[in-house]
N, C-alpha and C positions, 0 to 999 in steps of 0.2 A: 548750187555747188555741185559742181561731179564729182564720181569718185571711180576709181577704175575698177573696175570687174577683177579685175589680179588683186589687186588688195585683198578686196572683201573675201575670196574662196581661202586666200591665204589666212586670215584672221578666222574664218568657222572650222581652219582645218585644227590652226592652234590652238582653238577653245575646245575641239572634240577631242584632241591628244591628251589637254589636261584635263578634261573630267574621264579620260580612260583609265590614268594614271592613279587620279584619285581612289575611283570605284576599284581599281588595283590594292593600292595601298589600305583602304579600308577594310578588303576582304582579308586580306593578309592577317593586319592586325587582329579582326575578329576571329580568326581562326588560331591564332595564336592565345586569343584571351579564351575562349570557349576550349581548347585543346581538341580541335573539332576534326573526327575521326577517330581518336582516341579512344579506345576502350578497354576496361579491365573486368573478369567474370571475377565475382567472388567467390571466396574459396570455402570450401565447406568448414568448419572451425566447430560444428557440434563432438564431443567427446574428446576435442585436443585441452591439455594445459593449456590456462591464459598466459604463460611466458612464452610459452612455442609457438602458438596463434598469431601473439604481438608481433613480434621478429617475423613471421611469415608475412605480417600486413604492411609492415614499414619494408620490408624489400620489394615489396609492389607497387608501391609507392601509394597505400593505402592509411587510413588512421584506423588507431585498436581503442576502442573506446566501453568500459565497465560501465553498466547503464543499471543492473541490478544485481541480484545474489537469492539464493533459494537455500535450503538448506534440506540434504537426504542423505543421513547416514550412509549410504549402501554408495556413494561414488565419493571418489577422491575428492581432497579440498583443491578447490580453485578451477574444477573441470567445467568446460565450458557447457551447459547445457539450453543455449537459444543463441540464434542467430538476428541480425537485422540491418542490412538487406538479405533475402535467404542465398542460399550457395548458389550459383549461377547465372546470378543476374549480373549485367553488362553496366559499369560506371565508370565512373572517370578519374584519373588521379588527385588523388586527393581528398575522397569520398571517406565520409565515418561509416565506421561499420561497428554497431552497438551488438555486444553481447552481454549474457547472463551468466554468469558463472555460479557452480556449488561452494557453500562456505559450509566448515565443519562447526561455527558459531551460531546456534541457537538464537533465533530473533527472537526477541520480547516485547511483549504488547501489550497495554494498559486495559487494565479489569473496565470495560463501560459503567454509566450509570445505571444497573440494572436492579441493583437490591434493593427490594420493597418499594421498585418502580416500573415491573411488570411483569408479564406473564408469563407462564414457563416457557409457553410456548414459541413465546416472541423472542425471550432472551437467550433460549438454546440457538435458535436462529441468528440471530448477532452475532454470538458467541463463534458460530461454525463458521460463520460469514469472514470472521478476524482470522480463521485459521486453528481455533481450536478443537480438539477431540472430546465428546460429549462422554461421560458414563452417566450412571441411573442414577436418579432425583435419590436423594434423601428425605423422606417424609417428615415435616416436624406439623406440630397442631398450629392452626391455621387457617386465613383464607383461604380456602380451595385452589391451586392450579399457582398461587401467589409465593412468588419468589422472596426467601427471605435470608436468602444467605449465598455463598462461594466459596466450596472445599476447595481446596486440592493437594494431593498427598497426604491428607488429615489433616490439614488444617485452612483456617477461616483464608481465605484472601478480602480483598476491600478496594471499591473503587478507586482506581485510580493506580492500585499493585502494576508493577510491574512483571509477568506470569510469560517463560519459558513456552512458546509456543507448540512443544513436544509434548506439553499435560494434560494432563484427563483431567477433567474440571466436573464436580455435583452441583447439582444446585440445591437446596434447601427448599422444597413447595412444601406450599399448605394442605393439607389431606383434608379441609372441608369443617376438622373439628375447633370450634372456638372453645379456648378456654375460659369459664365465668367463674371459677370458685370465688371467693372473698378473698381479698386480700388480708391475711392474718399479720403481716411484716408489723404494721404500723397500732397494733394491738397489745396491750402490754400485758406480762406473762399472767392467765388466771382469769382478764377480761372477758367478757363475755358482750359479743357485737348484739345492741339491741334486736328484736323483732319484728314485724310491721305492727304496730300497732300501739308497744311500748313503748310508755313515756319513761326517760335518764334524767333521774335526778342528782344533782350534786349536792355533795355532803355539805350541810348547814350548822352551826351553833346556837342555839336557840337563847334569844337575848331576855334579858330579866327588865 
């Protein structure tokens, strides 16, 4: 079978128009789904109110997004103090941008397992690790260095409390000295606790 030479250049030209068209039409689209060129600096938002911030992110066509909260007396409630992405970096519309704002609400954090299940030294360490402010041990008699309690403001706290992360917290350690008196509680008023050696008799009636 022949075929004419016109034909065929005519059919490679119209198979090379349509994958032009196509590789056309795909770049488009992908340029259109990626927004490619497009770019937005972020904007510095450390020390702004988180309402004012918001409103500047959403006219940029940005998201405002509350990702955490700190709390420091000494700045306004709500003030932004962390960024993320940081100021000046180049993204795209429609990018979250995570910050940290201050809250004037005191976070609260559960007392760990730490009474009369470790050492001062370890539980001051937790203790800082969670956020809290340490003052000096209170000495009770005891295993040396051995945690046996949790002030704070004068009074006991208990695993598991829920403690204002602004407190100064003691601990209760052992100074080393063990107490061994006798126990007199369970002695009854007069008795007299036998000695090594003596034998306790109880009182008998002597039978006829």
């Amino acid at each position: 079978m022949r075929f004419k030479g016109g034909a065929i250049v005519v059919n490679i030209i119209f198979m090379l128009v349509i994958l032009l068209l196509l590789f056309v039409g795909l770049n488009y689209a992908m340029n259109i789904y990626t927004k490619h060129g497009e770019a937005l600096s972020v904007p510095n938002l450390n020390g702004m109110n988180a309402s004012k911030a918001q409103k500047i992110l959403e006219e940029q066509g940005l998201k405002f997004i509350i990702s955490d909260s700190v709390y420091n007396k000494k700045i306004s409630d709500g003030q932004i103090v962390g960024q993320s992405p940081k100021a000046g970096l180049l993204v795209k519309s429609g990018h979250e941008i995570f910050v940290t704002v201050n809250s004037q609400t005191v976070a609260s954090v559960q007392i760990p397992d730490i009474i009369d299940n470790s050492s001062c030294r370890d539980a001051e360490a937790e203790l800082a690790t969670l956020g809290f402010k340490m003052g000096e041990p209170i000495m009770v008699h005891g295993e040396k260095d051995w945690v046996y309690g949790i002030v704070c403001g004068g009074h006991n706290v208990y695993i598991g409390d829920f403690v204002p992360l602004d407190s100064k917290l003691q601990l209760k350690v052992g100074d080393g000295v063990v107490n061994e008196s006798v126990d007199v509680v369970s002695l009854e008023e007069g008795e007299v606790e036998p000695t090594e050696g003596e034998v306790e008799f109880d009182d008998f009636e002597k039978v006829k």
